[in-house]
C-alpha positions in Angstrom: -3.3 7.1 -7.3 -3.9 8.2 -3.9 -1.9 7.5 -0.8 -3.7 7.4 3.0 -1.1 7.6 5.5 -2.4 7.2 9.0 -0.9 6.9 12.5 1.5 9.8 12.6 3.8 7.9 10.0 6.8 9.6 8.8 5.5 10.6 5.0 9.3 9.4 3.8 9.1 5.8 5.3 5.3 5.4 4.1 6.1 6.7 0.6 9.0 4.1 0.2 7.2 1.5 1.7 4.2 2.2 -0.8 7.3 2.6 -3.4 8.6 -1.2 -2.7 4.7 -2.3 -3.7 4.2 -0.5 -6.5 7.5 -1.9 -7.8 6.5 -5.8 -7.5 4.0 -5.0 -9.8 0.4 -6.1 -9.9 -0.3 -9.4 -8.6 -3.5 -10.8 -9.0 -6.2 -11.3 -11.4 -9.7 -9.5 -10.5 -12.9 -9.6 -12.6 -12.6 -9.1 -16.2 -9.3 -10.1 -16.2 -8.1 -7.0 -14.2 -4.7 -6.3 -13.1 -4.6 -5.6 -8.3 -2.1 -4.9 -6.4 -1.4 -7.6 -3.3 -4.3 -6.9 -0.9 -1.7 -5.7 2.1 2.5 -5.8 2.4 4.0 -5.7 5.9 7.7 -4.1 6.8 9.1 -3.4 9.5 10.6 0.1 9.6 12.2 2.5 11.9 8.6 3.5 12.7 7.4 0.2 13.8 5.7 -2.7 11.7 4.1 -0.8 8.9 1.2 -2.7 6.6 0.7 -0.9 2.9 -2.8 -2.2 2.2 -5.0 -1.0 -1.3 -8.1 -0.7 -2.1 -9.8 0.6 -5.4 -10.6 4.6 -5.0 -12.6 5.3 -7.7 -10.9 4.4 -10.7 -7.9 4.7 -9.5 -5.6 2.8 -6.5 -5.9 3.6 -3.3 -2.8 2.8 -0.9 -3.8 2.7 2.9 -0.1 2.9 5.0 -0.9 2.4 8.8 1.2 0.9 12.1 0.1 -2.5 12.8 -0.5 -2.7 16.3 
């Protein structure tokens, strides 16, 4: 797994952010029957409105945690 956080975030509020996603779980149904995460999660956090978007990084998830703006 590998976490981008951009936009000068506060590492604690974009890992619990990211923390909150991984904990609903995988969502939706991709090719071959495999397991995603939600494509993007908003909150709004201390730091402003805060979107937790993934992507596939290699074989692994990629979490993207940037202020909406």
């Amino acid at each position: 797994m590998k976490i981008d956080i951009k936009d000068d975030i506060p590492p604690v509020i974009a890992l619990e952010c990211v923390k909150q996603v991984v904990a609903e779980g995988k969502v939706s149904t991709g090719e071959k029957g495999k397991k995603y995460y939600c494509w993007a999660t908003s909150f709004q956090t201390s730091a402003g409105k805060i979107m937790v978007a993934t992507r596939q990084y290699r074989k692994d998830d990629c979490f993207i945690v940037y202020i909406i703006k």
